[in-house]
C-alpha positions, 0 to 999 in steps of 0.5 A, spaced: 170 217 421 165 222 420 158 220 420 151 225 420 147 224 427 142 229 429 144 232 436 139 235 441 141 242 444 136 246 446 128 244 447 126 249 445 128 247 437 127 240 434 134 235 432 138 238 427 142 233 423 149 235 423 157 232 421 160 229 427 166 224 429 165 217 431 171 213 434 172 206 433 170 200 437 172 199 443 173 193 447 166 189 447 163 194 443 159 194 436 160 200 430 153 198 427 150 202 420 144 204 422 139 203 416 132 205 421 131 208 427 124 208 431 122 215 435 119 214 442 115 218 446 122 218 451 127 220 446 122 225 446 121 227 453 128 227 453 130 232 448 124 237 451 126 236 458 134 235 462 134 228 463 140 227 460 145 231 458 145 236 452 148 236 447 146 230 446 145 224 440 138 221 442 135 215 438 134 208 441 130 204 436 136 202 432 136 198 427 142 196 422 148 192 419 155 191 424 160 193 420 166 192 425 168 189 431 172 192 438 176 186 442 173 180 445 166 181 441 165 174 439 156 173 438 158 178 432 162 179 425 161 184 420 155 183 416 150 181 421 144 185 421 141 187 429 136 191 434 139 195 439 137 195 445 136 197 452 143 198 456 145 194 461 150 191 465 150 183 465 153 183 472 148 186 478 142 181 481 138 184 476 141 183 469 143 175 472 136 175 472 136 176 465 130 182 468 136 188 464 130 194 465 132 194 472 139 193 471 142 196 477 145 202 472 139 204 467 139 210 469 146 212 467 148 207 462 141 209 458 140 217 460 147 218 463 150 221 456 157 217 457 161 210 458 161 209 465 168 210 465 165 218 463 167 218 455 164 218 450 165 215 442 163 222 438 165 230 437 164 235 433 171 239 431 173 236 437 168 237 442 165 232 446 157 230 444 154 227 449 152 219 446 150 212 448 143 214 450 140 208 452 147 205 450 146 207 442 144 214 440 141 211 433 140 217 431 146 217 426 148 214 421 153 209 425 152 207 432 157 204 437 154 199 441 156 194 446 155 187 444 151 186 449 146 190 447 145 188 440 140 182 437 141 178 431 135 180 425 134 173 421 135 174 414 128 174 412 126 179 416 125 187 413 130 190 417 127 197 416 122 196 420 125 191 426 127 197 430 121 199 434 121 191 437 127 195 441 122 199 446 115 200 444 113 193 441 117 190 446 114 194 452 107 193 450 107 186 449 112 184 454 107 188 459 102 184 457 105 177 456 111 178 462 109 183 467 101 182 467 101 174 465 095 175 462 092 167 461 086 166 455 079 167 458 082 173 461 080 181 460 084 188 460 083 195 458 089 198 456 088 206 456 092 209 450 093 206 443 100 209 441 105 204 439 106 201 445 098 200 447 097 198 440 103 193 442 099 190 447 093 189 443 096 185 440 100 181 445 093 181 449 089 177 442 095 173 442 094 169 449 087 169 448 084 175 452 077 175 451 075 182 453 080 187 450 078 194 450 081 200 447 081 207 451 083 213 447 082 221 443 083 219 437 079 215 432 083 212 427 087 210 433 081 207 436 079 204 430 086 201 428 085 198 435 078 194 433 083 192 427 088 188 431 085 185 435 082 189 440 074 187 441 071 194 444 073 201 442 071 207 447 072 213 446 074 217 453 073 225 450 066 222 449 065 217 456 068 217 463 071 211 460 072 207 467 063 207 467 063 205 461 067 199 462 064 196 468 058 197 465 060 192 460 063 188 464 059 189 469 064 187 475 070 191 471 076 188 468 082 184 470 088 188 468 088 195 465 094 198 462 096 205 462 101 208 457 098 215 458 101 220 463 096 224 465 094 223 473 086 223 470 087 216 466 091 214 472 085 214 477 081 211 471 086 205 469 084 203 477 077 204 478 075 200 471 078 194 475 075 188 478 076 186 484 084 182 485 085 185 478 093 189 476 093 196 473 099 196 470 103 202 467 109 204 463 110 212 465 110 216 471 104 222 471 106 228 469 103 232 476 102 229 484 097 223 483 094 220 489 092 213 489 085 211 492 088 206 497 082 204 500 079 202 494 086 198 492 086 194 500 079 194 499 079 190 492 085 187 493 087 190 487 094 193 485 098 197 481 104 195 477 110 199 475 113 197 468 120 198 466 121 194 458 115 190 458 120 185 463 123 182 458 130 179 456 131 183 449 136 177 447 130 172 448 124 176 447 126 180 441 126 173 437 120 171 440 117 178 437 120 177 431 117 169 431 110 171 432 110 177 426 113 172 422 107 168 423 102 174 422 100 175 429 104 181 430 103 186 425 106 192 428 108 195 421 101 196 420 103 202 426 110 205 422 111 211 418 117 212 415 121 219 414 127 221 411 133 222 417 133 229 414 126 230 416 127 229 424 124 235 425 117 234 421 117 227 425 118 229 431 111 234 431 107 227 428 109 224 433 107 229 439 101 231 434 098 224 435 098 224 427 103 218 426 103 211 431 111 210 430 115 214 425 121 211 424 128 215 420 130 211 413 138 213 414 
């Protein structure tokens, strides 16, 4: 079948929307009309640099409506409505753990570019294009999934905006709600209000975090932030936020969360922290960064690395989708919707920091 997809083949240059072939389903697997698909800063760090192969179909924040099934597929039939999801195997200590970001295979079954048996479901006038990226490449207007990866949409849910529940949602409040553990009463800073530190605001005021306090550049960020829940807004491009934050707390926070990759911010998540607090993060630094050692054994204190929020999409994804139904999680106040044809103007916002979470209308 010959569906649009944008394909990735040089950094130097944005995603450009072209006709390709998809293949049927395989066994286990979903064909899946993709209706929206978020973009996140990883399709973005992917495109510009060669962590998976190119040329490449990115996009995993998809969201869409199965059209057909591959053999043995029995949780879905034509006619369902689904989030795609992270990729992962089912199989390894992780995955019976239901813990699928750590998959024993993420890496290649989410940045390899192929099946694991090495193929891959589309092609341009023969030729293979790289796919399957994070198992579904949902920058297209049809997706091959596996079954496994898929989530099922309530009918009264707006399919449209469901995706980003896939990545940035479900890493910033399963970050705080998983990873973290956060309990009522408790305190956090959380160092960027993009999609998924703006995820974790809400998540935080949800299980009754006391102290929620925001650290970014950008204002209408920060402000967005006073909007979901967070109680204290600073301004890190005017204030050495780490001083600012145990000067109000007086003894620091308990938790810090850094969705930034700047090795500065990551010294700053530390420091702000109350003796035995977490700092927890969702990206490496883009440069070498040495942690205090003796502040971290003299405090207690430690540093957390987080992969997917540790949740289960099939069992935190409803959960999410629960809580937005009953007005606690208002992540569409963060979306931005673009036509698919304007990937490239999507794309820049998103880098800019001028849109919170784009997502492609197909």
């Amino acid at each position: 079948m010959r569906i649009l997809a944008a394909v990735s083949r040089d950094a130097a240059r944005p995603p450009t929307v072209e006709t390709l072939d998809i293949e049927e389903p395989r066994a286990g697997e979903i064909l899946v009309r993709i209706v929206a698909s978020g973009i996140c800063h990883t399709d973005i760090n992917v495109h510009e640099r060669d962590r998976s192969p190119k040329p490449i179909v990115l996009g995993h924040e998809g969201a869409g409506i199965v059209e057909r099934v591959g053999p043995g597929v029995m949780r879905f039939v034509p006619g369902d409505r689904v989030i795609l999801s992270v990729n992962y195997c089912g199989e390894c200590p992780s995955c019976r753990q239901n813990a699928h970001s750590y998959c024993y295979e993420c890496l290649p079954r989410n940045f390899g570019g192929r099946r694991p048996d090495g193929s891959t479901p589309l092609a341009q006038n023969g030729a293979p294009i790289n796919a399957r990226f994070f198992g579904q490449s949902s920058f297209a207007t049809y997706s091959l999934a596996d079954e496994r990866s898929a989530v099922k949409v309530p009918d009264d849910m707006p399919l449209e905006i469901m995706g980003p529940l896939a990545c940035g949602v479900i890493t910033g409040a399963g970050s705080v709600i998983n990873s973290l553990a956060m309990r009522p009463g408790q305190s956090i800073a959380i160092f960027g209000t993009g999609a998924v530190g703006l995820s974790a605001v809400m998540a935080a005021k949800i299980v009754g975090a006391t102290r929620i306090i925001a650290v970014d550049v950008v204002p209408a960020r920060l402000q967005l932030a006073l909007e979901l829940g967070a109680t204290d807004a600073i301004n890190a491009g005017d204030n050495n936020p780490a001083q600012v934050i145990r000067e109000r707390t007086r003894y620091g926070v308990d938790f810090s969360f850094n969705t930034t990759r700047f090795p500065e911010v990551f010294t700053q998540a530390l420091e702000c922290l109350a003796p035995r607090g977490t700092a927890g993060f969702v990206g490496a630094p883009l440069n070498p960064w040495t942690p205090d050692l003796f502040q971290i054994l003299s405090g207690g204190r430690t540093v957390r690395g987080i992969l997917g929020g540790d949740a289960s999409p099939g069992l935190f994804i409803p959960l999410l989708m629960e809580y937005y139904r009953q007005g606690r999680l208002p992540f569409d106040r963060l979306i931005r919707f673009y036509p698919f044809r304007d990937i490239a103007q999507a794309f820049a916002d998103c880098e800019h920091g001028t849109t919170v979470k784009a997502v492609l209308r197909m």
